[in-house]
C-alpha positions, 0 to 999 in steps of 0.5 A: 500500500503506497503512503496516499493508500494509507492516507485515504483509508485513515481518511475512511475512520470515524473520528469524534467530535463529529461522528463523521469519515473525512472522506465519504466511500464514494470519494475513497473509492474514485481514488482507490478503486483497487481496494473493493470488488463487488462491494467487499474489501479486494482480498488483494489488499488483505494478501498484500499485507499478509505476504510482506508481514506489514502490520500497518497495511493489515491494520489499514486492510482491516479499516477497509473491511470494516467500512464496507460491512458497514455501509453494506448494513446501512442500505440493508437497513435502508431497504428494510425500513 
């Protein structure tokens, strides 16, 4: 993961006071598209850190994850509602 990778998923982390990403997903996705497939996290990523044994780029791969359950949940909420 290059420093801008990273840099944009730590954009992606919710962060108090405001509750909010500094980035929305739509955005994080224009400038990292290589980072989800099919509305999940691109397994490459998750490879990527485990075959270099690069903690950060677990960590970041992880922060990816994360956020793509969630916004998953939020438009299933959405279409139950």
């Amino acid at each position: 993961m290059t420093p801008q990778e990273r840099k944009l998923v730590s954009s992606l982390v919710i962060s108090p006071p405001s509750g909010k990403s500094r980035i929305s997903k739509e955005e994080f996705l224009r400038h990292f598209p290589a980072s989800v497939q099919n509305g999940k996290m691109a397994m490459a990523v998750l490879e990527a850190a485990y075959e270099t044994k690069n903690a950060e780029d677990l960590e970041y791969a992880l922060i990816i994850g994360l956020s793509s359950v969630l916004a998953l949940s939020t438009k299933i909420s959405s279409v139950i509602s």
